[in-house]
N, C-alpha and C positions, 0 to 999 in steps of 0.2 A: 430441388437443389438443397445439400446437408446445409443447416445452419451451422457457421462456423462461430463459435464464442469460447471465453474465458471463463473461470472464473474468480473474481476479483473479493478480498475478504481480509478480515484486519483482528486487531483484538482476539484471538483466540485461547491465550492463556491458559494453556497444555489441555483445552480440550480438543485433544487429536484424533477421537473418535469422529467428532461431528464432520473435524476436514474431509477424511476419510468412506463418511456415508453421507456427503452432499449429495441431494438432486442432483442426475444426470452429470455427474463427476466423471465416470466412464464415456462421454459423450463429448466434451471439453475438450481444445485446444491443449488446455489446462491450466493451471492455477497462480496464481499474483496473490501475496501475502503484504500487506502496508506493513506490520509490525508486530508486537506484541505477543509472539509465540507463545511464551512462558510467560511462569512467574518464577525472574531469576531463576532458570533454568539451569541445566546442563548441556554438557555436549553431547555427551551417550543418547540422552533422551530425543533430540533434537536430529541428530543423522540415523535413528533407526523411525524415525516417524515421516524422514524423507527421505528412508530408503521404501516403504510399506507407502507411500504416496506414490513417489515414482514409478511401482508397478502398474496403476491406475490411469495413470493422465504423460504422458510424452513431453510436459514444459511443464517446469515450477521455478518463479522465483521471488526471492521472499529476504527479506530483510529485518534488522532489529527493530525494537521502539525500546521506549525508557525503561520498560520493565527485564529486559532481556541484557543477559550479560555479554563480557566481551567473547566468555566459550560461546555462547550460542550462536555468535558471527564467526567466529573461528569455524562450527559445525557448516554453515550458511558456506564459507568460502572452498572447506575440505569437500563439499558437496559439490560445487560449481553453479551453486544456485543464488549467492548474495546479487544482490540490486544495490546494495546501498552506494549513491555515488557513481552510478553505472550508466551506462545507454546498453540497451541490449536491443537488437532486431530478433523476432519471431515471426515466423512464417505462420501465414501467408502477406504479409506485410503490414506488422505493428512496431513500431518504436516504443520501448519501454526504459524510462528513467528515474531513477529510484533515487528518496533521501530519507534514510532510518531518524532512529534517535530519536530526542525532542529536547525542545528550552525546559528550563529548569520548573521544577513541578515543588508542590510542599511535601512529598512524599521522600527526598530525597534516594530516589530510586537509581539503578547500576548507571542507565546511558543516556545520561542527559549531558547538553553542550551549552555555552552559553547562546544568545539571539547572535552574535555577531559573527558566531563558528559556524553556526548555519549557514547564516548571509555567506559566509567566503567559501563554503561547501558548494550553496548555489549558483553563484558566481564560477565556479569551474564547471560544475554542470549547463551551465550557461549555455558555455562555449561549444560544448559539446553535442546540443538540442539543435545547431544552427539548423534552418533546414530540413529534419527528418518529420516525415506525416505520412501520415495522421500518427498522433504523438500521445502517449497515455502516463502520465505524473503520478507517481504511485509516490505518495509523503505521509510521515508516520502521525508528522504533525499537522495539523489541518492550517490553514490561510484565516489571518487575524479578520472581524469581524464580517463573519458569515453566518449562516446557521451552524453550519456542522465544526463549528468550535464553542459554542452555546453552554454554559453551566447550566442550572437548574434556576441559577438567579439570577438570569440576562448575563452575568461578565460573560467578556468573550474572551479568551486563552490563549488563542493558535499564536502564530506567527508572523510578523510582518513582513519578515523577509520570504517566507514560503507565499506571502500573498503578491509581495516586488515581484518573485518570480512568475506568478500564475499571469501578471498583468503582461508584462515584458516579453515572455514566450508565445502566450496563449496555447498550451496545450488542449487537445480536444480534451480529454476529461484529466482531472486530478481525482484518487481515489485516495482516499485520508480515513482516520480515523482516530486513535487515541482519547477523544470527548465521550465516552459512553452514551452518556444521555443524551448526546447531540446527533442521534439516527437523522438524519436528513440530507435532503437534495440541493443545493445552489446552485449562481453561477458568479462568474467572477467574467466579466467582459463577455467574449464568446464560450471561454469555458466551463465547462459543466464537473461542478463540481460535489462529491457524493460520501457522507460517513456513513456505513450499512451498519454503524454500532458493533458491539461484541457478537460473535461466532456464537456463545454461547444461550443468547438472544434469537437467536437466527436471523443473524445481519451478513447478509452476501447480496452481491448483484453478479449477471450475465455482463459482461462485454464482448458484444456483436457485432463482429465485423462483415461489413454489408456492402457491395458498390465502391470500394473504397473510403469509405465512413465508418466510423466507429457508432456506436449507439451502446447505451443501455436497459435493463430490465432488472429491475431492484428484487428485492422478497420482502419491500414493506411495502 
């Protein structure tokens, strides 16, 4: 029997080359983007690089993070590909719910919101999750004190409210990223939680849907 999987990947910050010649990418369901396309992109660059994806893989969708402007979700929505804020169903039976952006950074970068614009984002996403499974949380910003929100100095970054959420939902996996240096695995209650780091790194994982289960296979 074909393995059926995804696959799932963050931080890529216009290298659209790597999206493009992933492992077995022709092989894939196809592809779930957390964030981070660009840096402060465009819109031109942005819908010809998921027009040259879309000939490859039959599903993309893919959302902002802080580094990405309001054109590159403009691009994301004229494509029909945005997540952010979304429940989307893909066949053969995944629920995908998507929250771009992130809290405020010292970088003062394009899409950032405050912690509480989150919280009230999540909160209508909420409503939205009741019910659907196996359930895959694609958030740009990772859940407050985990690994995969880790500086280099112990602080930890993420969000409290993307963590309110991971506890309250329980989705089967949250895939996050934005922390660079925080490549790693958690979990947060039953959920399994996963930063693959920057595209540029070669941070991706497989999501395998199996039996009715989701699972993962990293590339760290």
């Amino acid at each position: 029997m074909e393995e059926i999987f995804w696959l799932g990947l963050g931080d890529v910050h216009n290298s659209f080359s790597k999206v493009l010649n992933l492992p077995d990418l022709n092989k894939a369901q196809g592809v779930i983007i957390s964030g981070d396309l660009t840096n402060r992109g465009n819109k031109a660059e942005v819908l010809e690089f998921l027009q040259q994806l879309k000939k490859q893989v039959p599903v993309v969708f893919a959302q902002i993070g802080n580094m990405d402007s309001k054109e590159v979700e403009e691009a994301l929505e004229e494509a029909g590909v945005n997540l952010h804020r979304k429940v989307v169903y893909v066949e053969p039976g995944l629920y995908v719910a998507g929250m771009g952006y992130s809290t405020p950074t010292p970088f003062g970068t394009p899409s950032e919101v405050s912690e509480q614009t989150l919280a009230t984002w999540l909160g209508e996403l909420k409503s939205k999750v009741q019910d659907k499974s196996p359930l895959l949380f694609v958030s740009h910003t990772p859940p407050y004190g985990t690994r995969c929100d880790t500086l280099f100095s112990g602080a930890h970054v993420g969000s409290k409210a993307v963590l309110d959420f991971i506890q309250e939902v329980a989705p089967d996996i949250c895939l996050t990223g934005h922390i660079h240096e925080a490549r790693s695995v958690d979990e947060v209650g039953g959920t399994l939680v996963i930063n693959p780091g920057t595209l540029a790194t070669g941070g991706y994982v497989k999501i395998i849907f199996q039996d009715g289960r989701l699972e993962v296979e990293t590339s760290f």
